[in-house]
VOKOL-530989 format. One line per field, with one value per residue (C-alpha): residue number from 0; residue in three letters; x, y, z. Coordinates in Angstrom, 2 decimals. Layout:
N
num = [NUM  ...]
residuo = [ALA  ...]
X = [X  ...]
Y = [Y  ...]
Z = [Z  ...]
//
This chain:
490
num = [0  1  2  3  4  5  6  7  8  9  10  11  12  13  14  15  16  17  18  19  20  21  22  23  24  25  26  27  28  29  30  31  32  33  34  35  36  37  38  39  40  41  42  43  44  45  46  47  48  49  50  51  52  53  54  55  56  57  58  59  60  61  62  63  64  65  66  67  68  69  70  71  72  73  74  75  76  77  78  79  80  81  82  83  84  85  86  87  88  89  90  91  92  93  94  95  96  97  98  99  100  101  102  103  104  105  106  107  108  109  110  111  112  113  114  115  116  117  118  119  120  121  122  123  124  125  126  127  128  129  130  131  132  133  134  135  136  137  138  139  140  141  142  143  144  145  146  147  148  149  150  151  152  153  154  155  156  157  158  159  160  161  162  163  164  165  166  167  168  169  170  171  172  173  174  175  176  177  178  179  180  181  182  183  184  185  186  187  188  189  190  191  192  193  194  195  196  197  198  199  200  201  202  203  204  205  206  207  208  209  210  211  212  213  214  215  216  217  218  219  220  221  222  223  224  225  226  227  228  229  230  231  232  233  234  235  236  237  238  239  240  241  242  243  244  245  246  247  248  249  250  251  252  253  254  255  256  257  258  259  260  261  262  263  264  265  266  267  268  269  270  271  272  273  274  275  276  277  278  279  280  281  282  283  284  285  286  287  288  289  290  291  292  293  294  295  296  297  298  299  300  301  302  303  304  305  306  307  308  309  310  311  312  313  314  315  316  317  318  319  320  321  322  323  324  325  326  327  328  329  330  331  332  333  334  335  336  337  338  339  340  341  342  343  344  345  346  347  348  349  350  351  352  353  354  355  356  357  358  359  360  361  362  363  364  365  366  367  368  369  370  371  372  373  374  375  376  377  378  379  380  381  382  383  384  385  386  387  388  389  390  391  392  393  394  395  396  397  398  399  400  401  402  403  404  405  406  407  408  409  410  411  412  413  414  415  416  417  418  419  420  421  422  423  424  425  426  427  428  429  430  431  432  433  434  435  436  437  438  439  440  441  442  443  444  445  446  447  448  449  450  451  452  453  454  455  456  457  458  459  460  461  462  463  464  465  466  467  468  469  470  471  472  473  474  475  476  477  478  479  480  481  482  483  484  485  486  487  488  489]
residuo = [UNK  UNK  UNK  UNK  UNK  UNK  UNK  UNK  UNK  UNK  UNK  UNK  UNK  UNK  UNK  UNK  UNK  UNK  UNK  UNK  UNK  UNK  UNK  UNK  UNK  UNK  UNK  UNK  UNK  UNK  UNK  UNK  UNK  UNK  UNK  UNK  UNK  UNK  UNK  UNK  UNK  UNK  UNK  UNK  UNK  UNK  UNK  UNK  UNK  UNK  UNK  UNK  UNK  UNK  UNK  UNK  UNK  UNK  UNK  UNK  UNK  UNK  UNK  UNK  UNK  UNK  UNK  UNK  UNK  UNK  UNK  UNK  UNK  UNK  UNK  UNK  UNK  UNK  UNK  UNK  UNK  UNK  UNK  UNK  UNK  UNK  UNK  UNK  UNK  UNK  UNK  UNK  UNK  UNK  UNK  UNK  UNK  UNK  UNK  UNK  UNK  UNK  UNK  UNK  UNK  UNK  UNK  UNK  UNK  UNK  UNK  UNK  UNK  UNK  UNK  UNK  UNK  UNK  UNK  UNK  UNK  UNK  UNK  UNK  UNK  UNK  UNK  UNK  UNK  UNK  UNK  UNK  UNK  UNK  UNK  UNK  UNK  UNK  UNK  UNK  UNK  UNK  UNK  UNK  UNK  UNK  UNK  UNK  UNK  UNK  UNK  UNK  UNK  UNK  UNK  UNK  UNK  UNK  UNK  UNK  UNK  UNK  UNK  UNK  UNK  UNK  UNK  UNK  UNK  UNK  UNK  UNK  UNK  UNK  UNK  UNK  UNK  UNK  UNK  UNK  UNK  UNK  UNK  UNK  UNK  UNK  UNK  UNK  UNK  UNK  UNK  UNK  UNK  UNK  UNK  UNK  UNK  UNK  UNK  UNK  UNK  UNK  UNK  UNK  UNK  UNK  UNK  UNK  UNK  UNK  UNK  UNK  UNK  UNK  UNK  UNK  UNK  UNK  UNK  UNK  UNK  UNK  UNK  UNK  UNK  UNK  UNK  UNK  UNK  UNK  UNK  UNK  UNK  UNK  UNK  UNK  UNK  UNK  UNK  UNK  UNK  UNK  UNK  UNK  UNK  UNK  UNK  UNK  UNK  UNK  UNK  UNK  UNK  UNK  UNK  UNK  UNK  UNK  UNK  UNK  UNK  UNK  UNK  UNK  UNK  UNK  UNK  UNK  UNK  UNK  UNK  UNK  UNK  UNK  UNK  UNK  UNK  UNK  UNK  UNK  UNK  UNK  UNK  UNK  UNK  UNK  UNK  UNK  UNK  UNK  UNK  UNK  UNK  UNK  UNK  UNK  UNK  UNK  UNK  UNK  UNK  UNK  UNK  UNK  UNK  UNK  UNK  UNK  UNK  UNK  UNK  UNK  UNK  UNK  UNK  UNK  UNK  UNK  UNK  UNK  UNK  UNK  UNK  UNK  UNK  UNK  UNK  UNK  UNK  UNK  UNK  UNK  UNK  UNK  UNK  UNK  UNK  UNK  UNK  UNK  UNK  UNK  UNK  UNK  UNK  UNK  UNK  UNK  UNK  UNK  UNK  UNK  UNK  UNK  UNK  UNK  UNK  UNK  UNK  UNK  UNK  UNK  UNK  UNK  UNK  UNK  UNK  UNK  UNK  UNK  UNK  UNK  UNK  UNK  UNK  UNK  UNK  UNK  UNK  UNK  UNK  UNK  UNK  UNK  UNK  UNK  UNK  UNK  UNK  UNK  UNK  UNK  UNK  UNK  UNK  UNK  UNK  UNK  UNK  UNK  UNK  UNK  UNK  UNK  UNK  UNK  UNK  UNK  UNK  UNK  UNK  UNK  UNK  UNK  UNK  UNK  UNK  UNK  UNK  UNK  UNK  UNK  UNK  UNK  UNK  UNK  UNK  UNK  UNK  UNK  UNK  UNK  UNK  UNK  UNK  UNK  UNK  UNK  UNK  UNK  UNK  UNK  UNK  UNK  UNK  UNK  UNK  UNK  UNK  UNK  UNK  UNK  UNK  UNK  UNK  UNK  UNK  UNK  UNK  UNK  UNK  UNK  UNK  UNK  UNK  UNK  UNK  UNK  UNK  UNK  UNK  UNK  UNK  UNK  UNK  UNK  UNK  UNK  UNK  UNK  UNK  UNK  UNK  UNK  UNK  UNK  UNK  UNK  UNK  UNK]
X = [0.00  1.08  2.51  3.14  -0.01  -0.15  -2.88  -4.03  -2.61  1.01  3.49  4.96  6.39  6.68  9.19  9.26  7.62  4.52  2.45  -0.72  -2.92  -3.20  1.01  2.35  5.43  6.59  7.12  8.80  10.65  8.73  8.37  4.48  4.08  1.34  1.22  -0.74  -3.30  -1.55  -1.50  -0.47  1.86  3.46  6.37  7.63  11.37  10.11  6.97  3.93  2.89  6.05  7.18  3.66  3.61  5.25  2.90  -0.40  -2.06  -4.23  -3.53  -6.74  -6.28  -8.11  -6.07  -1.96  -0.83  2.90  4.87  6.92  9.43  8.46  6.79  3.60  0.79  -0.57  -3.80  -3.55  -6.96  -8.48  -5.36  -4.41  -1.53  0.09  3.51  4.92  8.19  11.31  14.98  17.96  19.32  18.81  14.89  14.86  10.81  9.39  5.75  3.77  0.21  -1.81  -3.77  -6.67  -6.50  -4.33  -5.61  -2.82  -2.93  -4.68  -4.27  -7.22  -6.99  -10.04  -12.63  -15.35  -13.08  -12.63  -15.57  -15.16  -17.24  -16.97  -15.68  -14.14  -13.90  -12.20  -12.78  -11.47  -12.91  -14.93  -13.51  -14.55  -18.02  -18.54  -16.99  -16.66  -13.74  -12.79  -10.72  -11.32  -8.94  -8.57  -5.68  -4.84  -3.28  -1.14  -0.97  1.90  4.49  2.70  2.86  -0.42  -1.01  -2.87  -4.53  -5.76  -8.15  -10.07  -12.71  -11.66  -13.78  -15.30  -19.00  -20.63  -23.24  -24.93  -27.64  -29.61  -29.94  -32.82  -32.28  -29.33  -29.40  -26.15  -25.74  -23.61  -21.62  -19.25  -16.67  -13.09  -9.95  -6.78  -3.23  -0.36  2.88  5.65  8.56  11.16  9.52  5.60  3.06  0.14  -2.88  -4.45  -8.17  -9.25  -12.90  -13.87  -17.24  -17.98  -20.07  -21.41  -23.41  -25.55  -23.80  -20.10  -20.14  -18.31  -16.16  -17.84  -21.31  -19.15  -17.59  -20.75  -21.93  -19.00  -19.78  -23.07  -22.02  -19.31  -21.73  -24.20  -21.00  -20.50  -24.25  -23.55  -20.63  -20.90  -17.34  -16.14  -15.32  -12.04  -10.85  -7.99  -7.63  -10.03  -9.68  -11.51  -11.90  -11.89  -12.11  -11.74  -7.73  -6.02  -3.40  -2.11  -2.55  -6.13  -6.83  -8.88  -9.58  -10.80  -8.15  -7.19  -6.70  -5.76  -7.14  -5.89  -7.22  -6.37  -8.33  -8.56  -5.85  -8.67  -8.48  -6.84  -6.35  -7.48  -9.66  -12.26  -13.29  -16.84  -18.03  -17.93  -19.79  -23.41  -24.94  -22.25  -22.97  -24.95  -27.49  -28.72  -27.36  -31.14  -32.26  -29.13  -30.61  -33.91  -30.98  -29.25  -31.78  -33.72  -30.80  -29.84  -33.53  -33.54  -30.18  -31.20  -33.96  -31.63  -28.54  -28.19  -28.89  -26.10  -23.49  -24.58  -24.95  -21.39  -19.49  -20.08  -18.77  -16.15  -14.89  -15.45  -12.94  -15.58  -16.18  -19.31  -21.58  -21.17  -21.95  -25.01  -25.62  -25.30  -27.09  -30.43  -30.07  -29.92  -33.23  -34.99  -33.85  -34.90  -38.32  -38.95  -37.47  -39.09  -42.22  -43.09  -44.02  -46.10  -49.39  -50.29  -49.60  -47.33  -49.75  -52.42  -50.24  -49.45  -52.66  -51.61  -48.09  -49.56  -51.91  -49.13  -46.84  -49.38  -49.46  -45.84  -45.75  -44.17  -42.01  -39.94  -36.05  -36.10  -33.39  -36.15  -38.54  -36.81  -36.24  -40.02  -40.62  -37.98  -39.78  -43.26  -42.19  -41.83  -44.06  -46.35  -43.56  -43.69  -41.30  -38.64  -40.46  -43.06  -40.84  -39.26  -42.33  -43.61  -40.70  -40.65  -44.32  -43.48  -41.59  -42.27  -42.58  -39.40  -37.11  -38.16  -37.18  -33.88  -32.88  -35.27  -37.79  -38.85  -39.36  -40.81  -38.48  -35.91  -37.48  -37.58  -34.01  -32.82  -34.56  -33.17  -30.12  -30.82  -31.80  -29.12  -26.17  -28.39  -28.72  -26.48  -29.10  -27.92  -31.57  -31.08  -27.64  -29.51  -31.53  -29.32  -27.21  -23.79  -20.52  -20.81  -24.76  -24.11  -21.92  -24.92  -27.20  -25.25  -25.33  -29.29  -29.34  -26.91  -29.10  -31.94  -30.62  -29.78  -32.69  -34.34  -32.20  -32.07  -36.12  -35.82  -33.62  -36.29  -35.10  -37.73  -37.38  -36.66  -33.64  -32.43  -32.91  -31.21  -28.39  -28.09  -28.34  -25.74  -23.66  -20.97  -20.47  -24.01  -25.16  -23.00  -23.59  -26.88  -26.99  -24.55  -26.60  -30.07  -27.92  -26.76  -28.19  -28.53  -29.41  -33.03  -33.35  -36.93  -37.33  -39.97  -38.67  -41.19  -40.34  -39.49]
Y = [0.00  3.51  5.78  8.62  9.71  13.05  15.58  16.63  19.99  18.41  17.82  14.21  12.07  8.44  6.43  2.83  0.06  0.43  -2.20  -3.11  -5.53  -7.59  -7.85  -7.89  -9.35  -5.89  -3.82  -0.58  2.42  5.56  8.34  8.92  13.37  15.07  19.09  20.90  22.90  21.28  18.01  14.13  13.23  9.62  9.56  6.53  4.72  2.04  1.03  -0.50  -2.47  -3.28  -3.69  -2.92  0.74  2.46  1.47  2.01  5.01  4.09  3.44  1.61  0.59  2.81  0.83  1.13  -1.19  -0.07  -0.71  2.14  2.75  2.23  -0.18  1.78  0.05  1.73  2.26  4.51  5.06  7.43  7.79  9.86  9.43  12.28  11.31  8.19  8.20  6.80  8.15  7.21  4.52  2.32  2.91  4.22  4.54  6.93  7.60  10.44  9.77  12.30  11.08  11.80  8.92  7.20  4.55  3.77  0.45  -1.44  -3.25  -3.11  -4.85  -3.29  -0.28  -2.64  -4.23  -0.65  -0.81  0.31  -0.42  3.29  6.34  8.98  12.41  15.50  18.66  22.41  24.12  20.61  21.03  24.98  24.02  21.54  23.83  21.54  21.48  18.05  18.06  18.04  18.97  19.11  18.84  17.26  18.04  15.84  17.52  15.24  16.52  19.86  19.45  19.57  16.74  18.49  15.85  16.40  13.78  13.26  10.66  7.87  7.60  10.96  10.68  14.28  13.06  9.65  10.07  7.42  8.52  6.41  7.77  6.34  3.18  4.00  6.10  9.72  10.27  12.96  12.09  13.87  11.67  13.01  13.25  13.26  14.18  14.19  15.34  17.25  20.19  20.30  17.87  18.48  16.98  18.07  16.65  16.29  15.91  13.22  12.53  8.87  7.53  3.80  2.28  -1.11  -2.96  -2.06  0.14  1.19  4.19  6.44  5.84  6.86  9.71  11.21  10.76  12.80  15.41  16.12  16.62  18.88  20.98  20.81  21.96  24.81  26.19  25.89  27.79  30.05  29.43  26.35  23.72  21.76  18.20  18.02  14.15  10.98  7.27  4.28  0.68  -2.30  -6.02  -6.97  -8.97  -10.35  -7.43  -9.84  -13.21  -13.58  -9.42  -8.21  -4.99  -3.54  -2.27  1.34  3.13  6.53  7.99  11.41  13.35  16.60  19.87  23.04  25.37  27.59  25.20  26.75  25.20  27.99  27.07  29.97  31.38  30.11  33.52  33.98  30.49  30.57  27.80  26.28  22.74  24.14  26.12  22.96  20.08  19.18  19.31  17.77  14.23  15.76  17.84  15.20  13.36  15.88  16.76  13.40  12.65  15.88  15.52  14.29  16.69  19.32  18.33  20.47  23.42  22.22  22.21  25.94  27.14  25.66  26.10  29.56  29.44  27.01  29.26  32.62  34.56  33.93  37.49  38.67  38.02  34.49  34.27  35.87  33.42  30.43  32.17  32.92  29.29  27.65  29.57  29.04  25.08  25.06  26.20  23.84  21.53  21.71  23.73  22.11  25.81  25.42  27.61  23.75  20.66  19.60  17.23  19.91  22.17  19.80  20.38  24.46  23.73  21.90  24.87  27.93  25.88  25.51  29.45  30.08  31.23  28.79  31.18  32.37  30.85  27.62  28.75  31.23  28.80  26.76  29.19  29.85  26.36  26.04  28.69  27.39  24.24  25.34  27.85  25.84  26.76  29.85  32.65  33.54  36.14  34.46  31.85  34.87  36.69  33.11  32.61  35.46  35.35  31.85  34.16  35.84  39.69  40.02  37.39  39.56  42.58  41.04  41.46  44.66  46.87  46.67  43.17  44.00  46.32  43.81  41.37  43.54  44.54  40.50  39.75  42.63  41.26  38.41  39.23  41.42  38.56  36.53  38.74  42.13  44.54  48.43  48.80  46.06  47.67  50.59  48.69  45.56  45.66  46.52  47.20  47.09  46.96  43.71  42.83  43.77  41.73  38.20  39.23  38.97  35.73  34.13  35.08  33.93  30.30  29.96  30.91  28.30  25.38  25.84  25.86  22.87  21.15  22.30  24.76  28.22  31.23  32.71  30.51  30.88  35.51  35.28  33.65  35.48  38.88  37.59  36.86  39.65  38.97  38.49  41.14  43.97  42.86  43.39  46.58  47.58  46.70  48.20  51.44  51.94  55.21  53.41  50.21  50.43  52.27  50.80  49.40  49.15  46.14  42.81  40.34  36.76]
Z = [0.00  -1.00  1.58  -0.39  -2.42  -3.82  -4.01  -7.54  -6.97  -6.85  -10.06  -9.98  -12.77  -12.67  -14.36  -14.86  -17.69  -19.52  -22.00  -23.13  -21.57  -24.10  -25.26  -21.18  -22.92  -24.83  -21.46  -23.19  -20.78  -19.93  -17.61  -16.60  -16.08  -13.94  -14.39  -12.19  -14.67  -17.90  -19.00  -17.96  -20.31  -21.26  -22.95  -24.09  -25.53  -27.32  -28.88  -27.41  -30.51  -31.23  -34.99  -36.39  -34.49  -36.80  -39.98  -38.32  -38.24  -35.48  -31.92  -30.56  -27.25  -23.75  -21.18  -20.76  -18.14  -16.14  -13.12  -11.79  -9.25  -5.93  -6.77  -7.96  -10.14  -12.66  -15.14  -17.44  -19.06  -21.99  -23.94  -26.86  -28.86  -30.17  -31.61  -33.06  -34.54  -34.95  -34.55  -36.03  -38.44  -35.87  -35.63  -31.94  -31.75  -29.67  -28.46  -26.81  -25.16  -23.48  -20.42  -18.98  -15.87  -14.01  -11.50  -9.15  -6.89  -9.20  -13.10  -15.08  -18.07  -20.14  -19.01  -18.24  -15.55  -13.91  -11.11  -7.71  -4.63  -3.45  -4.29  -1.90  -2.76  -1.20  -2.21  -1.89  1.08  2.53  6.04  6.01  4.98  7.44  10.00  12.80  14.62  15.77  18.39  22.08  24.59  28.63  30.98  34.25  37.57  39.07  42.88  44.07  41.70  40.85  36.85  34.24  31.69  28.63  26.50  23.07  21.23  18.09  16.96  14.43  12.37  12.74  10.98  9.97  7.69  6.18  3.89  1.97  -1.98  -3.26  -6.67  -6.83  -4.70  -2.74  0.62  0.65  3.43  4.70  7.12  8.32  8.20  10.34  9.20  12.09  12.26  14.80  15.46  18.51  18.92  17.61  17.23  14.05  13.55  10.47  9.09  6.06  4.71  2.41  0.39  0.02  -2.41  -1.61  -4.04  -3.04  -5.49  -7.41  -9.73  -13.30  -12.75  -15.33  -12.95  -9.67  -12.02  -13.50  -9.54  -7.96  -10.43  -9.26  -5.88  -6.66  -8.36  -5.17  -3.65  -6.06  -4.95  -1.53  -1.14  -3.75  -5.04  -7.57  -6.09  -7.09  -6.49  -3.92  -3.60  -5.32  -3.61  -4.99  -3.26  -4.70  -3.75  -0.53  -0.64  2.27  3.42  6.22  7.24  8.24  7.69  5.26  3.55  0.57  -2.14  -2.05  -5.56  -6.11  -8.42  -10.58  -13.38  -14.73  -13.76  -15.29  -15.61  -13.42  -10.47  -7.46  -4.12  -2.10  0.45  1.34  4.61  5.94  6.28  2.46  1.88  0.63  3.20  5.51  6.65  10.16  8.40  6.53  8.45  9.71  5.77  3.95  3.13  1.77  -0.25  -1.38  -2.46  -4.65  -5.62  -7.40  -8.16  -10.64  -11.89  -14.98  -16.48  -14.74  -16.15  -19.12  -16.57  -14.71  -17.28  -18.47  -15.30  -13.56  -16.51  -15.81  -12.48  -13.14  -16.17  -14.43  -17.14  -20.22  -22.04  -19.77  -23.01  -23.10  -19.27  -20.29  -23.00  -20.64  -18.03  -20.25  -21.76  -18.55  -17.36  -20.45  -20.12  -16.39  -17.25  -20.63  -18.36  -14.83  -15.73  -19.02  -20.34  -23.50  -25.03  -26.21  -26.66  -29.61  -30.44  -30.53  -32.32  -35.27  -36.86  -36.50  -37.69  -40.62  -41.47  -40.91  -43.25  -45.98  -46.26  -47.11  -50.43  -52.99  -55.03  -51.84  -51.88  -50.48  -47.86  -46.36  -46.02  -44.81  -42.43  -42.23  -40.93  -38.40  -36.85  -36.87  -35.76  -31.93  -32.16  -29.49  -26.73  -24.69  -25.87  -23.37  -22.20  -20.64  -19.25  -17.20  -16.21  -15.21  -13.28  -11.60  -10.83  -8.60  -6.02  -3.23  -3.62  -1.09  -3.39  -5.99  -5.22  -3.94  -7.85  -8.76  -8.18  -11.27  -13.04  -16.38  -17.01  -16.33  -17.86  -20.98  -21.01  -20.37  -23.51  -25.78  -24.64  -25.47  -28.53  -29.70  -28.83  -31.09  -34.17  -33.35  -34.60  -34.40  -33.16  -30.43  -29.62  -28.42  -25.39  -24.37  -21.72  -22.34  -20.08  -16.31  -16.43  -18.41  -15.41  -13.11  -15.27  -14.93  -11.65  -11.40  -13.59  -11.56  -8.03  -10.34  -10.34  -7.46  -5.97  -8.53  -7.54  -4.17  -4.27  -5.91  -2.90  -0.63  0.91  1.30  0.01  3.88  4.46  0.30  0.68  4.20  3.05  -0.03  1.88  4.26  2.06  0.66  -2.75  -4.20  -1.54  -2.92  -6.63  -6.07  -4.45  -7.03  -10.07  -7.96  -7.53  -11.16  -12.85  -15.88  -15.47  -15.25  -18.71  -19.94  -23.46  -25.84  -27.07  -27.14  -29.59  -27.83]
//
């Protein structure tokens, strides 16, 4: 068992022999890269397929098998290659793979092998959400010899959560694990807080992956801030790690991040909804959560990639920010002026009356149009949206909604066709700053209603909590922001 793991914010190469599972024979020298915020690199002296390599174009295997110093096991899993070559009279070959895995503790000799009967997790900021300390302390006289005993202590394991997910047949549970070091002159004790994700029954790694990602995004919400991975452990089978002791095999697990991820861990204080304010509620969180995931999902990836890719030109975080409201509503609300099947007989009609002698391109056009013209226009979707809240969540974001409502659209509107007339009445500068501003509150407000949690406990924390409170004052305050528009096409 490994001794040494690193985090995924720390470089480390890996040299040693690498082959395919299904040609263990042909082990070929390489050196195995991790850069923080680049790339994982394998670069190999030799080649994998041996004499063939070189005249194939393709390179078709997911799975590289190696053994590197220290005696490290290694999976290396969705592979690209990106040079083949070789060098010299002699024909030297050498390859280059990017990788997107590695699976350390553990040969798996195709993807379908790679299952895992949990998955633990920890990410940035974890221990500051939970914001529990866990260590007790006292101290002791001893009256005979006049000296005091102070004693420190910490629970092992040390539970904070367990939640059943029936969505997803597995339990969720957080938990702190303690590092401790030693030495002449200080003592440290350092936790660390972990996510684990038990299914009922093993599971493939792109199940526990897709998984984890959720709950980094719940995460994300919560505090307000992206959350990045620090550290990812997977267990196996259960093997014999001494005569007559059994335990389930650790794997660590690293992938590349973002060159955005940071390992700055933020203060509590500028957190969303630390773990206290919802600990009583965090099952019934979890679990709608995971049970809306799915017609949610393309809400989540607009809305987090925002987050998670917070240097986008403001425009496109407008773009994703309108798209993932309009999605939440076709989505969650099911927004339509009809049915499509009641429509059809409309569509049918409307497409009848398009004059023949018009280019085909135009009505083509024509149609495209009248095809979803059963579904509410954005601007209802918005002033429906709107009209769900409470007249204090409201006016959290304005104090006048059809105005904004109005101005979104042009917006809208203008980074869809760039009209000089549009130009006039969409946002532009820092008022477009103010405006992602709104649409951002606007979500989550949305998703956090859709957790369970009221609109009370969703506008205190939002109006205690620095950021969004002074962007929205901001935007409220702006001389020009509240220009109205006479604009009203959908």
């Amino acid at each position: 068992m490994l001794t040494d793991p690193h985090s995924l914010f720390d470089d480390f190469e890996y040299s040693g022999f690498w082959w395919l599972p299904s040609s263990a024979e042909n082990r070929v020298p390489g050196t195995l890269r991790y850069k923080v915020g680049d790339r994982m690199t394998l670069e190999l002296l030799g080649s994998l397929q041996g004499d063939s390599e070189a005249s194939e174009g393709d390179f078709d295997s997911d799975i590289i098998l190696g053994i590197a110093e220290g005696n490290r096991i290694c999976t290396l899993q969705k592979i690209i290659r990106t040079s083949s070559k070789s060098i010299g009279r002699n024909d030297v070959h050498r390859s280059s793979f990017i990788v997107h895995r590695l699976f350390e503790g553990k040969h798996f000799a195709s993807v379908e092998d790679i299952r895992l009967a949990s998955l633990s997790i920890s990410y940035t900021s974890l221990e500051e959400w939970i914001t529990d300390c866990p260590y007790d302390k006292s101290h002791e006289t001893d009256e005979s010899s006049g000296t005091l005993k102070f004693i420190a202590s910490h629970l092992v394991p040390y539970p904070v959560f367990e939640s059943r997910v029936a969505s997803l047949n597995s339990t969720i549970r957080g938990n702190l694990t303690f590092e401790h070091s030693l030495g002449i002159r200080e003592l440290e004790w350092k936790s660390t807080g972990y996510i684990d994700i038990v299914p009922d029954e093993p599971a493939s790694f792109e199940w526990l992956w897709q998984v984890q990602g959720d709950i980094r995004n719940l995460f994300t919400l919560l505090m307000n801030e992206p959350a990045y991975l620090k550290r990812i452990e997977g267990y196996g089978d259960e093997v014999e790690v001494t005569p007559g002791r059994f335990a389930k095999e650790r794997i660590y697990i690293y992938v590349m991040q973002s060159s955005d991820a940071s390992g700055k861990e933020i203060h509590p204080a500028d957190m969303l909804l630390i773990f206290p304010t919802i600990k009583e509620h965090i099952s019934a969180i979890l679990d709608n959560w995971f049970s809306k995931a799915d017609p949610l999902r393309a809400v989540y990836t607009l809305f987090f990639g925002s987050m998670y890719f917070s240097t986008m030109y403001p425009r496109f975080h407008f773009l994703n920010l309108i798209q993932a409201i309009e999605s939440f509503h076709r989505d969650m609300r099911k927004g339509e002026y009809l049915s499509q099947e009641a429509f059809e007989q409309i569509r049918a009609t409307l497409t009848k009356t398009i004059p023949k002698e018009i280019a085909n391109d135009f009505r083509e056009s024509l149609k495209s149009k009248i095809r979803y013209g059963y579904e509410y226009s954005l601007r209802t979707r918005l002033r429906r949206l709107f009209d769900e809240l409470e007249v204090q969540t409201v006016q959290l974001m304005t104090q006048n909604v059809n105005d904004l409502r109005n101005r979104i659209v042009d917006t809208r509107n203008y980074f869809t066709h760039y009209t000089a007339e549009l130009k006039k009445v969409a946002f532009d500068g820092e008022n477009l700053d103010y405006a992602n501003f709104k649409l951002r509150v606007l979500l989550i407000i949305l998703l956090l209603k859709e957790v369970g949690l009221s609109e009370a406990v969703i506008r205190d924390a939002i109006c205690g909590n620095n950021e969004l409170a002074y962007g929205l004052s901001e935007g409220t305050r702006s001389k020009s922001f509240s220009l109205s528009t006479r604009q009203e096409n959908p």
